[in-house]
N, C-alpha and C positions, 0 to 999 in steps of 0.2 A: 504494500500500500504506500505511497506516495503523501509527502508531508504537501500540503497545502499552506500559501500563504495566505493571508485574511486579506490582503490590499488588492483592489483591480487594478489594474493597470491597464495602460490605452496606448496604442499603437497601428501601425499602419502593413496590412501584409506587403514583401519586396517579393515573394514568391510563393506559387502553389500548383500542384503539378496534379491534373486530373486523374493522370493513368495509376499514378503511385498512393494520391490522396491526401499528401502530406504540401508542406510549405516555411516560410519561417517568417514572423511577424515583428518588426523593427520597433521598439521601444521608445516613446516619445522621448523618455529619461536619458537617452543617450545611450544605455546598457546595452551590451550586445544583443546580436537579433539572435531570438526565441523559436524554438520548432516547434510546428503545430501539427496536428492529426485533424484529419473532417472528420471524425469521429469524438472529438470534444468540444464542438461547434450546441449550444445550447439553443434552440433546438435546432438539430441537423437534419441540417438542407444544404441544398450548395449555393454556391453565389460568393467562395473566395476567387477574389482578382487583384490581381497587385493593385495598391492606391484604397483598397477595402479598407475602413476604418472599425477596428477592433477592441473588445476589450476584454481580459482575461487576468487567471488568478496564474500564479506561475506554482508549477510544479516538477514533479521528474518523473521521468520514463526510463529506461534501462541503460541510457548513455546518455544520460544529463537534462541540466534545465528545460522544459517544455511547456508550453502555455495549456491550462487546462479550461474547464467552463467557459470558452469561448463565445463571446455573443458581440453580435453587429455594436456597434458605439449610436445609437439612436438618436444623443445631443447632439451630432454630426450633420444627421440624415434631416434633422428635426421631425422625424414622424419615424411611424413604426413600418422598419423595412421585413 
């Protein structure tokens, strides 16, 4: 089981790759970019494209830092995407 941070954090995907389903989502903070699964997209559906505007708890996967609970950034969108 995978420790959870309690902070969202917000960031912009730089990439995601339909065939594989994965990607890495860029940290407003400056921190290194983050690998995401579309299997941790809350709730999943598709629609990562680089420039998506994201927000997510950071956690880990079996080789490191990974962004969990993934959900669109709404403030962004101003309405529910």
């Amino acid at each position: 089981m995978s420790k959870l941070s309690k902070e969202r954090k917000e960031g912009v995907v730089v990439s995601f790759s339909n065939n594989s389903g994965y990607g890495f989502i860029s940290p407003y903070s400056g921190e290194k970019d983050i690998f995401f699964n579309i299997k941790d997209l809350k709730p999943t559906k598709a629609g990562f494209v680089p420039g998506a505007k994201m927000t997510y708890i950071e956690g880990e996967n079996n080789k490191g830092p990974a962004a969990k609970e993934i959900e669109f950034n709404h403030r962004i969108y101003g309405k529910d995407v």
